[in-house]
N, C-alpha and C positions, 0 to 999 in steps of 0.2 A: 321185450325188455324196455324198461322207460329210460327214459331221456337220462335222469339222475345215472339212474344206476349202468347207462352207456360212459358217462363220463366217468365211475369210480373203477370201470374193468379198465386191467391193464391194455397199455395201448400195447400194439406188435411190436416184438422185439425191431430193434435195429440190426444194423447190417452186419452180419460176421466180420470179427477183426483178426489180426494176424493168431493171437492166440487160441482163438476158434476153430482157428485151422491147421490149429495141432503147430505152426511157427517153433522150431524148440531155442529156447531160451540158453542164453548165451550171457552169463554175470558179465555188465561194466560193456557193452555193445546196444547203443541206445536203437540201432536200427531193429532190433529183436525187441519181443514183452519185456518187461520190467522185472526181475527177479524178484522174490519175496522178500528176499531179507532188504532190499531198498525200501519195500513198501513198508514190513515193520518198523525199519529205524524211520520211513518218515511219519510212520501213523504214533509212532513212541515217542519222539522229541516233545510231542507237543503234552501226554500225558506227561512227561519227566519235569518238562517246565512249571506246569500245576501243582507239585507236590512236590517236590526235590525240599524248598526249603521250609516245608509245616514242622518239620522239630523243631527250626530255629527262630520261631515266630512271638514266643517270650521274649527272646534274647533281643528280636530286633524292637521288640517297643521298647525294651529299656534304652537299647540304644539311639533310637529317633524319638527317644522322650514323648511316648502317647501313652495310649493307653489300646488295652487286648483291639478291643470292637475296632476300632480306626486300621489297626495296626492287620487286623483279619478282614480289611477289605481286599489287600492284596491276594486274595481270591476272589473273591465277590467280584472285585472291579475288572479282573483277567478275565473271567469269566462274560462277563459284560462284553468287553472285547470282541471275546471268540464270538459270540450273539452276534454284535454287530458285523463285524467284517463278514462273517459267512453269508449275511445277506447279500454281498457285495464279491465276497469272492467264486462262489457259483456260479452265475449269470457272467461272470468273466469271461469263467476257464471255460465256459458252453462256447460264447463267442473269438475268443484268442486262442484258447485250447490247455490243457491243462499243463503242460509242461511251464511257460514262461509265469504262470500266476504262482505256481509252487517254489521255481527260481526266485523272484522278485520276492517272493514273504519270506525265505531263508533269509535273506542277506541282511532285509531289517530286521529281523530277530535277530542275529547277531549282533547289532550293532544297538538295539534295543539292549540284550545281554548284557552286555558291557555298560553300560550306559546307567543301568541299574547299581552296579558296583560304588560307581561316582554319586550316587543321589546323595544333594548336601542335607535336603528336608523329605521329611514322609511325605506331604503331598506332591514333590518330586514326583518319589519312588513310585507310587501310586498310577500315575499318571504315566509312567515310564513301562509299569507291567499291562497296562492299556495296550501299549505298542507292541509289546511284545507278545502279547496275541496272536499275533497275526499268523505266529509259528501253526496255527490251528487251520492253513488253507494244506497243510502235508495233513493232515487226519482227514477234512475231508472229501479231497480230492482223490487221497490215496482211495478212499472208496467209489470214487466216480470211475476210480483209472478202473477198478476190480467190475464196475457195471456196465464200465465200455465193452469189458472181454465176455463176461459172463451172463446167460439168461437170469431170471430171478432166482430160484433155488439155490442154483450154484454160484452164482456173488451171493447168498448166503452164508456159504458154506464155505467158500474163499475167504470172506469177511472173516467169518471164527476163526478160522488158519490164522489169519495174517491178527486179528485181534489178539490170539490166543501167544504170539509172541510178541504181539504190541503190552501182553498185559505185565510182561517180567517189570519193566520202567516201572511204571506205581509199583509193582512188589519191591523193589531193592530200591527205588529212589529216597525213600522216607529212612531207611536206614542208611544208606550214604550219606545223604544229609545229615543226619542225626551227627555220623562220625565225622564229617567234613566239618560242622559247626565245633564240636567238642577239640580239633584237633587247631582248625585255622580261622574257626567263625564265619559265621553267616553267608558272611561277601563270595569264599570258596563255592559255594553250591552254585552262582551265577556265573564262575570264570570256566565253571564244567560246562554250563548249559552254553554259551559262547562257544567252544573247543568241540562243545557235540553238532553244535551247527553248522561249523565249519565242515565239520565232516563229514554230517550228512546232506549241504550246498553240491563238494567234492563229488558223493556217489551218484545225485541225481542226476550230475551235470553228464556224468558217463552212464549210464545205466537206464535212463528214463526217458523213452526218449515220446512222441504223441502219439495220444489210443483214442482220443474227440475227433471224430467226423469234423471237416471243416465247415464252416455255418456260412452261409449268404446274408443272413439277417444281421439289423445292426442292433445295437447293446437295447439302446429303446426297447424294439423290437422285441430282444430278448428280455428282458424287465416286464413286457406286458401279457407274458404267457405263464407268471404268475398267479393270476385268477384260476387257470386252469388246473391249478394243484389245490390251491385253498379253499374251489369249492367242492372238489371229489373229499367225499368222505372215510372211503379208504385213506386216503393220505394222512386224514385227520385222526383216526383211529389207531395206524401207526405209528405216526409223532406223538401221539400223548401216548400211548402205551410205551413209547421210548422215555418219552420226557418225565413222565413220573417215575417211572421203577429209576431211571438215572437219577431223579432229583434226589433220594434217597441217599443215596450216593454224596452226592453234591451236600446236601444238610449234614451229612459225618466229616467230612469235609473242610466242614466250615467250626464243626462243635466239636471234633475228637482232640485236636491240639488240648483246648480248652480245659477236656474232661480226664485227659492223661494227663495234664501237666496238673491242674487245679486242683483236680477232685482225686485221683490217685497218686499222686506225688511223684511224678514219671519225671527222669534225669531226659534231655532230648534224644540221646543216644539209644536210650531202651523204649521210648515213647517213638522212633522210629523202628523200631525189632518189629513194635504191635501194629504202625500204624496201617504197616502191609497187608494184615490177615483177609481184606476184602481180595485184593489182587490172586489170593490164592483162589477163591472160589470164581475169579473172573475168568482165570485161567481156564479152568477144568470147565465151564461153561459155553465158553469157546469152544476148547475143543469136542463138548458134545454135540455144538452145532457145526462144527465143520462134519461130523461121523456121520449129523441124522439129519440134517436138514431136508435132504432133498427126500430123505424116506419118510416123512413125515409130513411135511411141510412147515411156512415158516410163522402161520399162524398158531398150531398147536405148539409149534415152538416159544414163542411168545407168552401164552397160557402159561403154562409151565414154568418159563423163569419167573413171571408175575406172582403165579400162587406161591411158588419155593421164598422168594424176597421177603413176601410177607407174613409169611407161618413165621421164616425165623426169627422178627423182627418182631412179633407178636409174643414168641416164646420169652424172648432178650428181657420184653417190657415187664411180663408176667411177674420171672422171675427176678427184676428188680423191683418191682411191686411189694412183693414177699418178703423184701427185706435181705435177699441171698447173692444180690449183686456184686459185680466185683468186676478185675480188669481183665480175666481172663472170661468172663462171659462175656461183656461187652463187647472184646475187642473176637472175642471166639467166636461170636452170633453173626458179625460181620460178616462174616464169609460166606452166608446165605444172600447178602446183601451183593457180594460179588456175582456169584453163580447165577443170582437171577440177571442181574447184568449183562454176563456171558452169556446169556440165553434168549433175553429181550432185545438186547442193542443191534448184533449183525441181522437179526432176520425181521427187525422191525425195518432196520435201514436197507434193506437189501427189497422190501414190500416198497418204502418211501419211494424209491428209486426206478420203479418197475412201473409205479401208476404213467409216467411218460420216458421211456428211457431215452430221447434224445434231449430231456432235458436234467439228464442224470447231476449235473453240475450243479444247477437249480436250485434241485427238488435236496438235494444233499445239503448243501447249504442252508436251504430255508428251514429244515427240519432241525439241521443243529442248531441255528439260531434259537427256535422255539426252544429246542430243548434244555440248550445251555445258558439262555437269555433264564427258563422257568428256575435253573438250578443256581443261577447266582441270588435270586430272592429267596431260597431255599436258605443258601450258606449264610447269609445274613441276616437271617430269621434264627436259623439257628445257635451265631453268634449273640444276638441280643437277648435270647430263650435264658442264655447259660450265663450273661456276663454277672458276676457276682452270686453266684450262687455253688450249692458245694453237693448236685447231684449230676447223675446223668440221666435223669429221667426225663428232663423236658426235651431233651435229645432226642431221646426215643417214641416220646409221641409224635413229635414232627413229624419222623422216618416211618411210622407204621402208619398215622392218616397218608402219607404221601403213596406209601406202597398200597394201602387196599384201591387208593384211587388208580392204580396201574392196573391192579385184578380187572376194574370193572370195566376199564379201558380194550383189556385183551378179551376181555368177552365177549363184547360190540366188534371187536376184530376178526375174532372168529365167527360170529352169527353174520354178520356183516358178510365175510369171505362165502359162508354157505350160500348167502342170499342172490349174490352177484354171480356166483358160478364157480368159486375156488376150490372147491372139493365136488 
């Protein structure tokens, strides 16, 4: 074996933790595993906070007097956010452990929450959904906690579980919203995400208690073993096969407001009913990879959400091409865009994770950075694609060059896995 491809095999698992050893889980008893449903609400909050308020995204440029593009950074720039912190809260939670980092980022997310409600200016607000970011050390640490307990496969496959109820949040967010702005306005959708932080501060604090190995090395230390993931090519080959089929994601994201409200004349209320339809196929993606992951493994798993993404996303384009487009295809096609999602993300991250598992904090971190750093240039690509204009088709190429570049991602993923030893 050469030297390279010594560094791209997974290194040996780490040490069995309580749940490895069969520990039975005990809800709201933080000396036991952490129960699922703490991990979904903390892997959820932070998808809820991303989307909750896309109905009401018209409403709020009228009311902060801008315009669409400015007023749709408030993704773009949260996004940005999660990019950066995650470089920084990984390498943390490896060295302090992960309970106090996920602590410490609730309490400013609340306080961020709120804080958004009072913004006098859009560049305020802006600057305020920055902060509140950070809500994104529960997503992904929540998956650090799942690769502290589990070998690769199976933090796959725990991953789809616990994603697969993380994905309800984007399904029903975009419709609360919708009805939260239509009943109380805009500002409602942020005194929910506040009151849901609260809550789930409350369950971690009893429920969750530490699954990181304690570390000897200091933060430096840990900051410098870095190189060791960036230059293993598996790693590379997982984070972009993540990062594109997500970015996809991320470009609807950033243009379906635009193309429901603009281009289909969608009220925010019913322009949240549709803007769900990916969360459905994320769903059911999920739990394909919780069912098959380990029967399979998590490159072929990969393959498969990648090709699924972008057939459907290819069909969408066709047939707006053809002139037969509408909002029930658009928003109907979606849901391939989810599925592959639910198929790509737990077993791409659960691969990220595996290349050093004592640097599972890391390597989660750095990956979502890349990923969600690629997918805010996405959604503002995507914004500026549409702004003025009365189709959805420059939408849809974005989403379908992004996605064939996932295919050819997981294809080096899988050749790649034969060559190093994974099948």
């Amino acid at each position: 074996m050469s030297r390279r491809e010594g560094l791209d095999a997974p290194a040996p698992a780490a040490r069995l933790t309580p749940m490895e050893s069969q520990v039975p889980v005990r809800f709201l008893d933080r000396t036991t595993p952490p129960h699922v449903v703490t991990l979904i609400l903390l892997a959820g909050i932070s998808a809820l906070a991303m989307n909750i308020f896309l109905p009401s995204l018209p409403g709020m440029t009228a009311y902060f007097e801008t315009d669409y593009a400015t007023m749709q950074l408030a993704v773009a720039f949260y996004l940005v956010g999660n990019a950066v912190l995650q470089l920084v809260i990984g390498p943390l939670s490896d060295r302090f452990g992960r309970r106090p980092v996920i602590l410490f980022g609730g309490a400013v997310f609340i306080l961020a929450s709120v804080a958004c409600i009072y913004a006098p200016t859009v560049e305020i607000f802006l600057a305020l959904r920055v902060v509140q970011a950070i809500v994104i050390s529960g997503l992904v640490l929540s998956r650090a906690v799942i690769r502290d307990m589990f070998p690769q496969d199976q933090a796959a496959s725990m991953i789809g579980y616990v994603t697969m109820g993380m994905a309800v949040a984007p399904m029903i967010a975009p419709a609360i919203g919708g009805a939260l702005d239509a009943t109380f306005g805009w500002k409602a959708s942020f005194w929910v995400l506040a009151g849901m932080g609260v809550l789930v501060q409350l369950l971690v604090w009893r429920d969750l208690g530490e699954t990181a190995a304690k570390s000897s090395s200091s933060f430096r230390e840990q900051v410098r073993e870095y190189p060791k993931l960036l230059t293993s090519r598996r790693f590379w080959s997982y984070c972009l096969s993540a990062a594109f089929t997500s970015g996809a994601f991320f470009a609807y994201l950033g243009g379906a407001p635009y193309v429901g409200t603009n281009v289909f004349g969608m009220d925010p209320a019913t322009l949240g009913l549709f803007f769900g339809a990916p969360a459905i196929g994320y769903m059911s993606g999920n739990f394909l990879t919780g069912r098959y992951a380990v029967r399979f493994g998590i490159d072929r798993m990969v393959l498969a959400g990648a090709v699924l993404s972008a057939s459907g996303l290819t069909v969408a384009l066709l047939v707006f091409l053809l002139g037969f487009g509408g909002p029930l295809v658009f928003f109907g096609f979606m849901i391939f865009v989810g599925l592959g999602n639910g198929l790509v993300l737990p077993n791409a991250t659960a691969g990220m994770l595996s290349i050093r598992p004592r640097l599972a904090g890391t390597a989660s971190g750095l990956g979502g950075a890349i990923m969600i750093g690629g997918g805010a240039a996405l959604s503002v690509l995507a914004g500026i694609a549409l702004e003025g204009g009365g189709s959805a088709v420059p939408l849809l190429w974005i989403m379908v060059s992004t996605a064939a570049m996932s295919c050819l991602c997981a294809i080096y993923t899988l050749r790649r896995a034969m060559v190093v030893g994974g099948f």
